[in-house]
N, C-alpha and C positions, 0 to 999 in steps of 0.2 A: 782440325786441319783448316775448315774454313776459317777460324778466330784466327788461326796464325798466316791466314792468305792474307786476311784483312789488314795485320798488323804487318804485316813484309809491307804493304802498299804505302804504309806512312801514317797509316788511321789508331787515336787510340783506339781500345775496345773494352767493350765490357760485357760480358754477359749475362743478360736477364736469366736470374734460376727460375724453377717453375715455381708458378703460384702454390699459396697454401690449400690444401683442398678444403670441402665445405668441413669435412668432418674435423678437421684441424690436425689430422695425423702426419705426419710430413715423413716418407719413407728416405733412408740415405740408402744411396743403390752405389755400383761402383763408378758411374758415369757423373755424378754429382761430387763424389768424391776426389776425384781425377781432378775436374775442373778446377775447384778449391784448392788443390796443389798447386796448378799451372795456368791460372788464368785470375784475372780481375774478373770477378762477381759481384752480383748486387745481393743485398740482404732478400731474404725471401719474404714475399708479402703476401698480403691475400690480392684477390683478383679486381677489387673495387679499387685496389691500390696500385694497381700497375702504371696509371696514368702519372704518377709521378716522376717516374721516368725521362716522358716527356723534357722536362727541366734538365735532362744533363746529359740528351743524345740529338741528336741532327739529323741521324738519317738509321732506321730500324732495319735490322736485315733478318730474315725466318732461314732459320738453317735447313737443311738437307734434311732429306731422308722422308720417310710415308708421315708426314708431319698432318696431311690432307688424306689419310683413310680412319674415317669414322670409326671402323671395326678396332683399332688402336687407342685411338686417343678421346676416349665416350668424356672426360672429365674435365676438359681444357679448355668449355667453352668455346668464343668466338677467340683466345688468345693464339690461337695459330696461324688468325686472317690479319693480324695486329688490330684489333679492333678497340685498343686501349691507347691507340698511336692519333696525335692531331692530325689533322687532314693537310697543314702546312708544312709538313715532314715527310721525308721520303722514306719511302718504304720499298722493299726490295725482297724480291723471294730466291734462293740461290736455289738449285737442286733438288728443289721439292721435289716429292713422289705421291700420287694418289693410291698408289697400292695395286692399282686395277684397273684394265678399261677403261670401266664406265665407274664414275666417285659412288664409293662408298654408301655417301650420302641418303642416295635411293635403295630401299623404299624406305627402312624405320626414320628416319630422320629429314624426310622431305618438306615437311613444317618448316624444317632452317634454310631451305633454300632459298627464297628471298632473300635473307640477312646475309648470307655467306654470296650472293650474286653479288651484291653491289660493294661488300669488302675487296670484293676478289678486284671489282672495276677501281675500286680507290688503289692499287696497288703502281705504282712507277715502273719496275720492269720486273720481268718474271721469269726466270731459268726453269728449267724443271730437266728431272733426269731421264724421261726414257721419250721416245718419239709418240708415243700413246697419249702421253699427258699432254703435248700439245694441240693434240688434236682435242684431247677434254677441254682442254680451256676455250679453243675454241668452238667448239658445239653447245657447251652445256653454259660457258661464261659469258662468252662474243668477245673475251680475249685473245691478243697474240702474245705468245711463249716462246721463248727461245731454248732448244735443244743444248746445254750443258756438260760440262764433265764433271763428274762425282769431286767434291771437296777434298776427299783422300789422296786424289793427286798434282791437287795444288802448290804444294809445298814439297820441298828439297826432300829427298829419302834421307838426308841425313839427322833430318827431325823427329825421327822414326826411331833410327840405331840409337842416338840419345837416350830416346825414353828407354826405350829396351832395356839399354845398360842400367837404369834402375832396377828392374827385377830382382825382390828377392830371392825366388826360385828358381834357378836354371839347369834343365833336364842337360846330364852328361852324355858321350857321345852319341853316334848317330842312333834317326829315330823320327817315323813317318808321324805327323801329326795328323788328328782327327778332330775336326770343329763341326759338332752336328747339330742342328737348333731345334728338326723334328724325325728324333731319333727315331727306326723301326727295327724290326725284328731281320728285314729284307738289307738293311744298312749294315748293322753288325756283321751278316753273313760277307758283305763287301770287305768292310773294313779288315775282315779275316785274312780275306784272301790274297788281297794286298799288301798284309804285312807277313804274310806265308811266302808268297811271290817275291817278293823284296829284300827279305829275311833284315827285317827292321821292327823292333821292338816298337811299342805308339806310344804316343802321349795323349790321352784324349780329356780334350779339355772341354768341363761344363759349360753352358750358357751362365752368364751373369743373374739367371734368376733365380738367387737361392733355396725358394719354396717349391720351385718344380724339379729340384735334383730329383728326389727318393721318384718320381714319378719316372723320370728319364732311364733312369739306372738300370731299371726293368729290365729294357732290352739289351743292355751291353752286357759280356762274358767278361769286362775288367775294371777295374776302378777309375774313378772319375779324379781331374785333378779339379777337387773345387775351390770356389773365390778364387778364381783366376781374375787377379787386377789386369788392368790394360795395361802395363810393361811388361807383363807377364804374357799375356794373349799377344802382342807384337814379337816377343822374342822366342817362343813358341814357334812362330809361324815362319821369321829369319830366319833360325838356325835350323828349323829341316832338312832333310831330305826329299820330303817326299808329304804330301799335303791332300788330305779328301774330307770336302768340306761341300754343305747345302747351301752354305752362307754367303751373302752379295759378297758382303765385305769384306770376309778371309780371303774372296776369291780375287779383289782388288789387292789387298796386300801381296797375295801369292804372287 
């Protein structure tokens, strides 16, 4: 969404993939895949290699989302503060999220504070997504942050039903959807009862992390629709009736 905010403006774009990690494994997830579909990307590098970039962009933009909570992202180094970005280059933060409160950061990783204060001050403007965060930047950085809207609703809904309409799988008539990211035993009881109540058959679609299915399963009384690609999980979510979800962002599409 943001990559297509960017490019409605008039800007080409390209998107930086993630670096290679130390151990050289490079996982393809569904979100990687997606992009390689529908977006200009750069070939993946390691991290000493990011500077090159440099050479064929103007101004660096850090997407959305808890891009800034520690407990998430332990592997990414300083590449979330653009710290592979010249200092004569704009930089820009859309939507960040800290995750929390107070950053992550503290206590295990208080060592990088220093490093991660003055990235933060090399930054040109800074959006973030909830009213909390700007009060972080300002406490903990001595930055000012502007209060933002989520990327997702940047762009035309009709960039949505698009994708959707790729789906190869589309659930037939009605049919309350369930998007659950930390499923329990207290949720399944919900989900019940609202498809009791409703007398709507569910579609309950897994998280994109394919290793934590069998763990998930656990707690649901039905099958999981898994490898739910992203045309799939939009069109899922459109052609409901009826939607019960833990998730920010099912809950923006809804």
């Amino acid at each position: 969404a943001l990559y297509k905010a960017i490019e409605e403006m008039g800007y080409s774009v390209v998107m930086i993939m993630p670096p290679i990690p130390k151990d050289g494994e490079v996982s393809v997830t569904f979100a990687t895949t997606f992009c390689q579909k529908y977006h200009e990307v750069t070939e993946r590098v390691n991290f000493d290699d990011l500077k090159q970039f440099n050479d064929i962009a103007d101004t660096f933009v850090l997407g959305s989302d808890q891009i800034w909570n520690h407990t998430l992202f332990k592997g990414k180094r300083e590449s979330f503060y653009l710290d592979f970005v010249d200092d004569k280059k704009k930089k820009i933060a859309y939507a960040a999220s800290f995750g929390f409160s107070v950053p992550t950061i503290f206590p295990k990783h208080v060592d990088r504070y220093p490093r991660i204060y003055k990235l933060m001050k090399r930054l040109d403007h800074i959006g973030v997504r909830e009213d909390d965060a700007v009060t972080v930047c300002k406490d903990y950085y001595d930055i000012g942050a502007k209060h933002v809207l989520d990327p997702v609703f940047l762009t035309d809904k009709e960039n949505y039903l698009e994708l959707a309409a790729n789906a190869p799988r589309k659930p037939e008539g009605a049919y309350m959807c369930v998007y659950c990211i930390t499923p329990k035993e207290s949720a399944n009881k919900a989900f019940q009862f609202v498809s009791k109540e409703l007398n709507l058959p569910r579609v309950n679609m897994g998280t994109g992390n394919a290793r934590k299915y069998e763990m998930r399963k656990v707690n649901f009384d039905m099958e999981y629709m898994e490898n739910v690609i992203l045309e799939e999980w939009l069109y899922n979510i459109i052609n409901s009736d009826f939607i019960v979800t833990d998730s920010y962002h099912c809950l923006c599409f809804s």
